[in-house]
N, CA, C and O of each residue as an XYZ file, in Angstrom:
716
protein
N      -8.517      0.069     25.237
C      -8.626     -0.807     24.085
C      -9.446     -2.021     24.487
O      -9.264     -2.478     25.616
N     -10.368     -2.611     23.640
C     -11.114     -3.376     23.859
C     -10.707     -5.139     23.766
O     -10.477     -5.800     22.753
N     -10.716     -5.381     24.559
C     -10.017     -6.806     24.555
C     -10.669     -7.659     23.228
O      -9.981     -8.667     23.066
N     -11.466     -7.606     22.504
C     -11.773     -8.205     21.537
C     -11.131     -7.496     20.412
O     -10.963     -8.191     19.410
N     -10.749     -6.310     20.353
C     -10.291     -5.680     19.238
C      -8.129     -6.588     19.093
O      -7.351     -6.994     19.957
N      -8.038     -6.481     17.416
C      -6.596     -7.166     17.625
C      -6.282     -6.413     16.481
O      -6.971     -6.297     15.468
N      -5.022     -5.834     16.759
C      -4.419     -4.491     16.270
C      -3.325     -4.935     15.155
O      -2.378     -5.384     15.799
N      -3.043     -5.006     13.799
C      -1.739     -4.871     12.969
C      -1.343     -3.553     12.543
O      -1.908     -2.862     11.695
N       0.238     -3.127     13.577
C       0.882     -2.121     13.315
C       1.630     -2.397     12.531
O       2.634     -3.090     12.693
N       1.178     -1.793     11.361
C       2.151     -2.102     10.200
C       2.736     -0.495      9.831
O       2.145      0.583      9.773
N       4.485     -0.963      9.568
C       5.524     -0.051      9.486
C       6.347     -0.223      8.303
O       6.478     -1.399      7.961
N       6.940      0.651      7.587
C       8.347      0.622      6.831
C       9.471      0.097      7.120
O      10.063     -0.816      6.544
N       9.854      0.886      8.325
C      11.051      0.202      9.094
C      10.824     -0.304     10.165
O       9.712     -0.337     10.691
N      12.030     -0.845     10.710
C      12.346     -1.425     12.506
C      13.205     -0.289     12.989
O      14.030     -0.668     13.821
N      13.255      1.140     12.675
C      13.232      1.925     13.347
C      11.695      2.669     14.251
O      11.605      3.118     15.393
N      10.656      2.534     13.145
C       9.639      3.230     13.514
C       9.025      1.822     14.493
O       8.644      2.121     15.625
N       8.960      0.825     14.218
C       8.784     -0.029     14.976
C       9.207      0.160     16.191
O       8.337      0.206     17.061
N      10.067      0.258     16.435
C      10.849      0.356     17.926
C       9.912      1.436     19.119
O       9.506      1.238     20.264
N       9.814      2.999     17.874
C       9.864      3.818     18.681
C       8.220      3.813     19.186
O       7.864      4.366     20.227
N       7.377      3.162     18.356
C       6.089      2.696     18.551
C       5.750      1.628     19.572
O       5.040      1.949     20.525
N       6.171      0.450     19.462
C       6.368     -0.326     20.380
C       6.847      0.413     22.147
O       6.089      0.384     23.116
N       7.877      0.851     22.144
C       8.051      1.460     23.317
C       7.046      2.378     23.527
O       6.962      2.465     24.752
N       6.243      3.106     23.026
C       5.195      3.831     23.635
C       4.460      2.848     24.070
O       4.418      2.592     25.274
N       3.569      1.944     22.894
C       3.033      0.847     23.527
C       2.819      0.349     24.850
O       1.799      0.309     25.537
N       4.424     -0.161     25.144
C       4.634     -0.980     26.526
C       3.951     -0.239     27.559
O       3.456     -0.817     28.526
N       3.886      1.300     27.367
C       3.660      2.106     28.334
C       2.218      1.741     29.125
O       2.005      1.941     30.321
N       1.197      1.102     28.064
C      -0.563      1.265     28.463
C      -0.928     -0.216     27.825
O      -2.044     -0.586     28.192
N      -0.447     -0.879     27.208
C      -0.405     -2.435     27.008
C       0.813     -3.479     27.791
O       2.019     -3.250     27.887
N       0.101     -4.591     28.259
C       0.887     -5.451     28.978
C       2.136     -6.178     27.776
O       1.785     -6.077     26.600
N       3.190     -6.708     27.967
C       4.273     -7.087     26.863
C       3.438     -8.581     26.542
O       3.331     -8.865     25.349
N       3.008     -9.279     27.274
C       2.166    -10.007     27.271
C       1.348     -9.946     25.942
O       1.401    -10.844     25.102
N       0.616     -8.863     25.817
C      -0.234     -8.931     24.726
C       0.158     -8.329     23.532
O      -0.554     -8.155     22.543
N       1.550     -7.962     23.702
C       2.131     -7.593     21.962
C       2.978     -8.555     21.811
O       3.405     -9.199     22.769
N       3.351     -8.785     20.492
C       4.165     -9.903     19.480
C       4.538     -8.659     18.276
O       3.842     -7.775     17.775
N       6.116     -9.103     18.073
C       6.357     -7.897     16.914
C       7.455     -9.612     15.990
O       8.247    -10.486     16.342
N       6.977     -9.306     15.157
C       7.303    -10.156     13.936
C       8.404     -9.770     13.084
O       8.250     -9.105     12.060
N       9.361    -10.133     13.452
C      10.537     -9.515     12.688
C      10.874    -10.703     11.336
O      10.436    -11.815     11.043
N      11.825     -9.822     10.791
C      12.603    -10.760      9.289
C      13.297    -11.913      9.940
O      14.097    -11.710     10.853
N      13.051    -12.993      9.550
C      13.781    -14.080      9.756
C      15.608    -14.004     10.244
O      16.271    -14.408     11.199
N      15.959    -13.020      8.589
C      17.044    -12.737      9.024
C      17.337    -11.758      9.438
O      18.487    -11.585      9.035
N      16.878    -10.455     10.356
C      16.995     -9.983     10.780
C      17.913    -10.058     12.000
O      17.766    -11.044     12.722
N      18.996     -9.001     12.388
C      20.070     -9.141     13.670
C      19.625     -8.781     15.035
O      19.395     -7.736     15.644
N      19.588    -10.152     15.298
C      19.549    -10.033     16.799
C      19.866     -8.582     17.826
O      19.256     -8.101     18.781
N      21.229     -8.159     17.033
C      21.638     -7.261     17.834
C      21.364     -6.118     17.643
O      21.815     -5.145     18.247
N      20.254     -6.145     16.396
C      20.023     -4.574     15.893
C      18.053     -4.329     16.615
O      17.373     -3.344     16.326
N      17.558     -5.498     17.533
C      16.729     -5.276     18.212
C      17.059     -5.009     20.092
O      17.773     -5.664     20.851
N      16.208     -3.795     20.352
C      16.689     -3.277     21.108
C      16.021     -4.286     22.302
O      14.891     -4.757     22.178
N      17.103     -4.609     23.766
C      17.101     -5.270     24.854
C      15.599     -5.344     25.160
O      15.016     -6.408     24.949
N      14.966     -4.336     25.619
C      13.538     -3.653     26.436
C      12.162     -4.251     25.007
O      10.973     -4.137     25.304
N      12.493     -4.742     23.807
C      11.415     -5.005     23.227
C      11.784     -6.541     22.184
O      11.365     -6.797     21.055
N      12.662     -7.315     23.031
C      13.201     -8.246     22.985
C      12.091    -10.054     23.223
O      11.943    -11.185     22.761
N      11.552     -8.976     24.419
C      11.055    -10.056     24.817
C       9.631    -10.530     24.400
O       9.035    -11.504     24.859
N       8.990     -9.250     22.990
C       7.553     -9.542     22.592
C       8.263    -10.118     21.537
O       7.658     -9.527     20.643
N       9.504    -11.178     20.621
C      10.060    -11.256     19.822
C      10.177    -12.859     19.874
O      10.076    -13.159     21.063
N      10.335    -13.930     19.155
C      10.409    -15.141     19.405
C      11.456    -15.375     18.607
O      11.298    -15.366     17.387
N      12.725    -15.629     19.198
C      14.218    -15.820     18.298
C      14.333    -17.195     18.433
O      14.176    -17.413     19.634
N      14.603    -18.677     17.605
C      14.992    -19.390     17.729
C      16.361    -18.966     16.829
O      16.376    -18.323     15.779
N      17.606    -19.580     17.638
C      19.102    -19.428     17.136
C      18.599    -20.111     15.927
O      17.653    -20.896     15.990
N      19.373    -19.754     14.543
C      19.954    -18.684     14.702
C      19.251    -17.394     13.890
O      19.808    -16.598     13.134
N      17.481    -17.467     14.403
C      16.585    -16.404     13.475
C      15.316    -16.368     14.234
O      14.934    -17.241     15.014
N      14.617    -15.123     13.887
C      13.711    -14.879     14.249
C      12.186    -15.642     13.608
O      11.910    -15.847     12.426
N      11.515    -15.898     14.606
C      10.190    -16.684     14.073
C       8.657    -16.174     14.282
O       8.343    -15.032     14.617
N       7.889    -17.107     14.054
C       6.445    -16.992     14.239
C       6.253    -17.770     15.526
O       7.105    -18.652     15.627
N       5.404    -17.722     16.539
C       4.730    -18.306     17.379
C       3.679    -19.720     16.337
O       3.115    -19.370     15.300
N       3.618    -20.683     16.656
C       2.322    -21.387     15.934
C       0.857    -20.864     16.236
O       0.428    -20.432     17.306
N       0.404    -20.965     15.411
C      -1.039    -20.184     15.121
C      -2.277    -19.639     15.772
O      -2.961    -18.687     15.395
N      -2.438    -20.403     16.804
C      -3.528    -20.589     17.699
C      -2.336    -19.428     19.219
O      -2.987    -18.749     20.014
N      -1.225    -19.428     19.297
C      -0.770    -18.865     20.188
C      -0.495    -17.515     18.780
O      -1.001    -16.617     19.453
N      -0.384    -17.310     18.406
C      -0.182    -15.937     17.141
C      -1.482    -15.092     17.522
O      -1.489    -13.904     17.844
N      -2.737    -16.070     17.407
C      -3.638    -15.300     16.974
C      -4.531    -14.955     18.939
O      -5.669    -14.722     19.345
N      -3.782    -15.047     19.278
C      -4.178    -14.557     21.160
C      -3.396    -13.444     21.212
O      -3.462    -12.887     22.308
N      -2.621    -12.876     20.357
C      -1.962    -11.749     20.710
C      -3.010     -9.984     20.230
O      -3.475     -9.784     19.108
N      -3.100     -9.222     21.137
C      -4.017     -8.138     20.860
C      -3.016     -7.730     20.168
O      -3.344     -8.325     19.141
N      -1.950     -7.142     19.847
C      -1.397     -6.294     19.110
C      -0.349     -6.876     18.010
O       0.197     -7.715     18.727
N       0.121     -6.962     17.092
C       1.356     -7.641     16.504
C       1.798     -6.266     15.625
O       1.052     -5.453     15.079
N       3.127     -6.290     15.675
C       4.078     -5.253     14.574
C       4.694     -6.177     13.992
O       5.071     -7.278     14.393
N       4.801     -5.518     12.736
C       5.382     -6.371     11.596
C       5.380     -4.852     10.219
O       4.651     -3.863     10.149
N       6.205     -5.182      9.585
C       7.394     -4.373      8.878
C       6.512     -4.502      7.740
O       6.037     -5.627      7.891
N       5.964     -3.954      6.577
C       5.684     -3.844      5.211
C       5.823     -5.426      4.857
O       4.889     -6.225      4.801
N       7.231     -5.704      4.626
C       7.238     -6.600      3.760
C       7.513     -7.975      4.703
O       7.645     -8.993      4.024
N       7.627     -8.173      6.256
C       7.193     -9.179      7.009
C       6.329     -9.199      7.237
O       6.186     -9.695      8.355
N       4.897     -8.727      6.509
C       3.590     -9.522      7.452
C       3.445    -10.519      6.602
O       2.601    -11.310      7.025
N       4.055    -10.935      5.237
C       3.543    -12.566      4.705
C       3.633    -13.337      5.632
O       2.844    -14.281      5.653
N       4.657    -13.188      6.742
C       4.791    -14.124      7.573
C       3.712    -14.703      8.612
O       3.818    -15.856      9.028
N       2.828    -13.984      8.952
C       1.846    -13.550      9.761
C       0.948    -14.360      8.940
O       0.515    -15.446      9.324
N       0.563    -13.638      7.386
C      -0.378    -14.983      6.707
C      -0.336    -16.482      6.242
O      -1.210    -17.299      5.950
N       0.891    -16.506      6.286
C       1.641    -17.809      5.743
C       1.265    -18.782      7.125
O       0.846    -19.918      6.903
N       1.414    -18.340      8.477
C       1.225    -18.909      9.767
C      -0.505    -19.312      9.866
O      -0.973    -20.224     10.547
N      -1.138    -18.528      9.142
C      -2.624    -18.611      9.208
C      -3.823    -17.598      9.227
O      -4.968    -17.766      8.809
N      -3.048    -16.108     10.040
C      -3.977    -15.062      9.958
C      -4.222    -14.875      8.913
O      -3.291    -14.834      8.108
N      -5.701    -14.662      8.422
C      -6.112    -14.380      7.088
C      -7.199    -12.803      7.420
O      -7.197    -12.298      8.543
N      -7.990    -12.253      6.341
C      -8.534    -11.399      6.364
C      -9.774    -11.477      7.573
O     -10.492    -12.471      7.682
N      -9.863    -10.636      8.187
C     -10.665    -10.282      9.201
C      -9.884    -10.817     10.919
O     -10.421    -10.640     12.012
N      -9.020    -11.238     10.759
C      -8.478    -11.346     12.049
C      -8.353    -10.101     12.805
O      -8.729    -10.054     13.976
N      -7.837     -9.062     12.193
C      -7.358     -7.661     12.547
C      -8.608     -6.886     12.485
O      -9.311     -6.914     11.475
N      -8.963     -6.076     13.711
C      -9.917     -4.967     13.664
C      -9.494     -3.869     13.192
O     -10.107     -3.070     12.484
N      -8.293     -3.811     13.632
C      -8.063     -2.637     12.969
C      -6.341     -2.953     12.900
O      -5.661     -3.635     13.667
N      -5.802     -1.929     11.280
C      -4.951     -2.154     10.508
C      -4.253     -0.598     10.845
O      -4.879      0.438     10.618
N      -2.981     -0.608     11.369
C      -2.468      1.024     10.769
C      -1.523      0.537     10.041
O      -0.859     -0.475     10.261
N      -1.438      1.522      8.848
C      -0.300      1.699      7.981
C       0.642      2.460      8.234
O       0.822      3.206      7.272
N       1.496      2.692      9.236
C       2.346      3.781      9.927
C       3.325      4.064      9.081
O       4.282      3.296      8.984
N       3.203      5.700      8.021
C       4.032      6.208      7.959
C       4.478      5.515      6.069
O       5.571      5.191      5.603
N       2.697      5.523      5.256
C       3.188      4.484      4.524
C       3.282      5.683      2.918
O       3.306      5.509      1.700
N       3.308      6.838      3.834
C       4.206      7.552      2.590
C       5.878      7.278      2.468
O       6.482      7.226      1.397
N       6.213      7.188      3.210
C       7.865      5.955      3.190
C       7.946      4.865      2.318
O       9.026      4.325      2.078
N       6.489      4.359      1.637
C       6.571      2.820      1.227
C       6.085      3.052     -0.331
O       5.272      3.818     -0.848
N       6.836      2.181     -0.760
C       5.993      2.189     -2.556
C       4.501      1.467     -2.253
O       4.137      1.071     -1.146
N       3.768      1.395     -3.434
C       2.078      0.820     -3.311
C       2.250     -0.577     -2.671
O       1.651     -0.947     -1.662
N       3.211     -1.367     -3.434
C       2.971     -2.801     -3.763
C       3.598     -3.527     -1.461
O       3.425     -4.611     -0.904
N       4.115     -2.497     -1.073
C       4.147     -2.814     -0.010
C       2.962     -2.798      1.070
O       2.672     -3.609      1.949
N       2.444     -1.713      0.727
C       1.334     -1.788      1.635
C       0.153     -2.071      1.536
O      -0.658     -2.061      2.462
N      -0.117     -2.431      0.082
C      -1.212     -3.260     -0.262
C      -0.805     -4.893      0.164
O      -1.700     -5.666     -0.177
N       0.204     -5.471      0.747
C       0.368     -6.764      1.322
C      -0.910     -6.838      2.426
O      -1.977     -7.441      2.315
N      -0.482     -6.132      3.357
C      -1.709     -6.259      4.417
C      -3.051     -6.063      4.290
O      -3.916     -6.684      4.907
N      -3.249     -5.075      3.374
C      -5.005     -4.969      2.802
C      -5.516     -6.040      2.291
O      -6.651     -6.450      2.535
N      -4.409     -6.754      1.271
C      -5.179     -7.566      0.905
C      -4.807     -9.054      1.660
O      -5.080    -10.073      1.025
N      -4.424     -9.133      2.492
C      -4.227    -10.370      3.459
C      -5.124    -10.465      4.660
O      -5.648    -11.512      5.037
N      -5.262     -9.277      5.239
C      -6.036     -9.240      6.690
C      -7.002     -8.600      6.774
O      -7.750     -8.843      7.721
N      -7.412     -7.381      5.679
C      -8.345     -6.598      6.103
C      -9.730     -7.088      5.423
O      -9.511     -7.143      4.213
N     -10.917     -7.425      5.668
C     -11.969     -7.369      5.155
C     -12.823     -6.115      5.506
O     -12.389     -5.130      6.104
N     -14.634     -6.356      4.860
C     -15.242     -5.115      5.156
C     -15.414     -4.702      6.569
O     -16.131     -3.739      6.841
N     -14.796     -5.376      7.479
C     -15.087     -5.084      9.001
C     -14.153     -4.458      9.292
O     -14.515     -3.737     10.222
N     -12.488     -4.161      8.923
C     -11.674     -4.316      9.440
C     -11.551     -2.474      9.194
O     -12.132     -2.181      8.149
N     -11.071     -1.490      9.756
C     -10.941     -0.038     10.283
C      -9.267      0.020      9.943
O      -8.381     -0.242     10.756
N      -9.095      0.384      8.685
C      -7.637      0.927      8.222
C      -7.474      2.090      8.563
O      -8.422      2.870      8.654
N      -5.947      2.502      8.875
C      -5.900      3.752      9.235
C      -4.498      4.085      8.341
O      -3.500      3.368      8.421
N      -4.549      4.824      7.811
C      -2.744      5.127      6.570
C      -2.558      6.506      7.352
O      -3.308      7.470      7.501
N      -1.016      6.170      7.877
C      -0.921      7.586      8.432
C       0.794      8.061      6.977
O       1.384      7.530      6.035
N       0.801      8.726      7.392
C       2.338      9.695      6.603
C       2.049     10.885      6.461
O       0.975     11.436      6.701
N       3.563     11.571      5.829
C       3.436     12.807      5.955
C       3.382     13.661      4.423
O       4.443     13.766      3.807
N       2.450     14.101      3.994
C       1.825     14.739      2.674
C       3.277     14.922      1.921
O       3.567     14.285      0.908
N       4.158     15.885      2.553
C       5.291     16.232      1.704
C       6.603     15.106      1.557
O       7.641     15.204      0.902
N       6.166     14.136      2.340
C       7.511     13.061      3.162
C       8.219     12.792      1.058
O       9.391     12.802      0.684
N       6.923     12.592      0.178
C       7.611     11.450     -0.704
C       6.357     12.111     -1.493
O       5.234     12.440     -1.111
N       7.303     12.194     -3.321
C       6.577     12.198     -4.503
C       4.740     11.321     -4.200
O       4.429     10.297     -3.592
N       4.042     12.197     -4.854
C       2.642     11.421     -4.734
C       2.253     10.620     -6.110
O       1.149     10.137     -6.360
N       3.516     10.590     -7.012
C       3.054      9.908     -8.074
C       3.200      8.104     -8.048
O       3.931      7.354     -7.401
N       2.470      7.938     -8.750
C       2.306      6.453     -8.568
C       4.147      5.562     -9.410
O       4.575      5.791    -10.541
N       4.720      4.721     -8.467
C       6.132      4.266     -8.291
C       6.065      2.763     -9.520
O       6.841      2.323    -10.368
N       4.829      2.409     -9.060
C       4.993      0.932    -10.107
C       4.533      1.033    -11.413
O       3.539      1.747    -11.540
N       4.955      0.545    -12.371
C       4.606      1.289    -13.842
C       3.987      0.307    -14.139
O       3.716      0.338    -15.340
N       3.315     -1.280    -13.242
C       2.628     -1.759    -14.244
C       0.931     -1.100    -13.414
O      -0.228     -1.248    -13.801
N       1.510     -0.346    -12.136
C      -0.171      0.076    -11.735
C       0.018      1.381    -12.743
O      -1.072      1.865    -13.048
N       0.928      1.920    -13.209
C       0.252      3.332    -14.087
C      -0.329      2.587    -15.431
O      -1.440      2.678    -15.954
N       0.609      1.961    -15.731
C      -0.150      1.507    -17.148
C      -2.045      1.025    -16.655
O      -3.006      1.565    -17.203
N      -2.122      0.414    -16.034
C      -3.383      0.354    -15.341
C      -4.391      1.231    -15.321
O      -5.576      1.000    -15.563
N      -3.540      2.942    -14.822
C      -4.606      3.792    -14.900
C      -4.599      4.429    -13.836
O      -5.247      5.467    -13.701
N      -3.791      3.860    -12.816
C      -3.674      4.657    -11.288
C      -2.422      5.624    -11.417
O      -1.256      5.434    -11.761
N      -3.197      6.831    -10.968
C      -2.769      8.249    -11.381
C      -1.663      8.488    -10.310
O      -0.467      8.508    -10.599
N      -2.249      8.704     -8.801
C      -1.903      9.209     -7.923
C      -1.726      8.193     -6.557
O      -2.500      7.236     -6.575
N      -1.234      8.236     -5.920
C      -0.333      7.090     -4.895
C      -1.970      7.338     -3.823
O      -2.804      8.242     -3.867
N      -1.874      5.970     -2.858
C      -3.520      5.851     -2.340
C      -2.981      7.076     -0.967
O      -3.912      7.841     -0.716
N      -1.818      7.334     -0.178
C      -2.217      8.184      0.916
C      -2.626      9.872      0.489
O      -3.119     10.806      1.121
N      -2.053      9.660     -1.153
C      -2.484     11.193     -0.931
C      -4.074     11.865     -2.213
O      -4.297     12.940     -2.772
N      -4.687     10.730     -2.169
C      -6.044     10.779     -2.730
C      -6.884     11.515     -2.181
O      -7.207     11.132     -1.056
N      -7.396     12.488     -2.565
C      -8.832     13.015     -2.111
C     -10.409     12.213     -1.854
O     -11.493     12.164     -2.436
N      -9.817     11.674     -0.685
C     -10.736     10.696     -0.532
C     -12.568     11.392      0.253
O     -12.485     12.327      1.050
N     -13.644     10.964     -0.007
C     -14.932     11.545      0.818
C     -14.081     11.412      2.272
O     -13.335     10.550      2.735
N     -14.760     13.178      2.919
C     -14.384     12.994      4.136
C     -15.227     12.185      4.984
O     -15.008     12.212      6.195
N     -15.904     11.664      4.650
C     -16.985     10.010      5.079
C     -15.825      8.991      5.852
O     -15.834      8.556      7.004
N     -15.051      8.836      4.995
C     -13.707      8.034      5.055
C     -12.495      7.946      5.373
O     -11.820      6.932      5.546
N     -12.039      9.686      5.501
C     -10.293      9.776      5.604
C     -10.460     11.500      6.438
O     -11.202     12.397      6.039
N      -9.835     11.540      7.255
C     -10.026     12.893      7.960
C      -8.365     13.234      8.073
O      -7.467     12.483      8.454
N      -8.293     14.511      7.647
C      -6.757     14.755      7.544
C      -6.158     15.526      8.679
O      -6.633     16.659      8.745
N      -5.268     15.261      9.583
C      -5.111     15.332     10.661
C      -4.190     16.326     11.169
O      -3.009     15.979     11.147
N      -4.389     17.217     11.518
C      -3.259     18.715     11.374
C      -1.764     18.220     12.499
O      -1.791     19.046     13.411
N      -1.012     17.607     12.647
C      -0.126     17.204     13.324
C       1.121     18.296     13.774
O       2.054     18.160     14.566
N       0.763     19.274     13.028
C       1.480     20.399     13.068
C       1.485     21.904     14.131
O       2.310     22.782     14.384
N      -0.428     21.486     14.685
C      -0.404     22.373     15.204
C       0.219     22.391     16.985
O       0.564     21.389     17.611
N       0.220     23.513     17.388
C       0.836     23.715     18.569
C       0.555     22.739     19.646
O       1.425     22.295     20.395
N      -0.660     22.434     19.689
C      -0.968     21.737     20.895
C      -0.768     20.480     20.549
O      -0.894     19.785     21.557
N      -0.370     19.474     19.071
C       0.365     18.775     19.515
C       1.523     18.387     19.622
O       1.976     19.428     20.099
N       2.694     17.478     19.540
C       4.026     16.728     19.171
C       4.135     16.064     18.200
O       3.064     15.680     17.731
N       5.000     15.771     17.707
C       5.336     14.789     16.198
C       6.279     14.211     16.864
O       6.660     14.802     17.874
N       7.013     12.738     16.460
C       7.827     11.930     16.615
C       8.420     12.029     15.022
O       7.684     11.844     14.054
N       9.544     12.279     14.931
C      10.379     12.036     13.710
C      11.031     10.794     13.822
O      11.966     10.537     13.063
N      10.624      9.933     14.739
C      11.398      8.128     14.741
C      10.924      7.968     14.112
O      11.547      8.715     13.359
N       9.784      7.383     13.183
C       9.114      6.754     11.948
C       9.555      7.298     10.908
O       8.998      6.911      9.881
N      10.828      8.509     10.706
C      10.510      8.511      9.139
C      12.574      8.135      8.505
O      12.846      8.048      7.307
């Protein structure tokens, strides 16, 4: 990974978080990840070993101030905790690249938080989930009244843009922690 590149793993839960993060640690220093939890989120429901990319002031979890936020190559943060992340200062184009991990788990209005907070035309989104995980019809009725038919991971998008990734076959593994 390229030391100029700065990564938002964005997730559904702080289960899939976890199990991501611990791969992580494996080939990134703890040093250079920050995972952004809910304010009120329980102390005790984050695990010991990924504790320490976490900034708890008693009696809640926080942000680093801004200029130390934005030195971090990697940050995780949950669907609906990355306001926190923009509210601190990261704005669009900070992030080279954006994953949406697993954002057939998530209604629209969640994972359009981060697109439209961090990503500009530079920034390399990646939406991963699983085709059958969740209905592909669109969840918010004021985007159907709108006109949006079908939910954005499972669009027939130009393969210019979206390459669909066989996860099934033999030679590789799946992790069922993210879903």
């Amino acid at each position: 990974m390229s030391t100029e590149n700065r990564i938002l793993i964005y997730a559904h839960n702080n289960h899939c978080w976890d199990v991501l993060m611990r791969s992580l640690l494996k080939v990134i220093p703890e040093s250079d990840m920050f995972r952004a939890n809910a304010a009120f989120r329980e102390i005790d429901g984050v695990p010991e070993d990924i504790l320490p990319s976490c900034l708890y002031k008693e009696p809640y979890f926080s942000c680093p101030p801004t200029e130390e936020l934005k030195k971090f190559r990697v940050i995780f943060s949950t669907f609906t905790s990355s306001f926190r992340l923009h509210h601190k200062g990261l704005n669009a184009g900070h992030f080279s690249h954006i994953f949406l991990v697993d954002a057939s788990s998530a209604i629209e209005p969640e994972t359009v938080v981060a697109l439209t907070n961090f990503a500009d035309k530079n920034t390399t989104v990646i939406v991963t989930g699983e085709r059958g995980n969740r209905s592909h019809w669109v969840r918010a009725e004021i985007a159907r009244e709108k006109g949006l038919k079908i939910s954005l991971p499972y669009r027939s998008l130009s393969p210019m843009f979206i390459t669909q990734l066989d996860l099934h076959s033999k030679s590789q593994t799946t992790s069922k922690g993210c879903n």
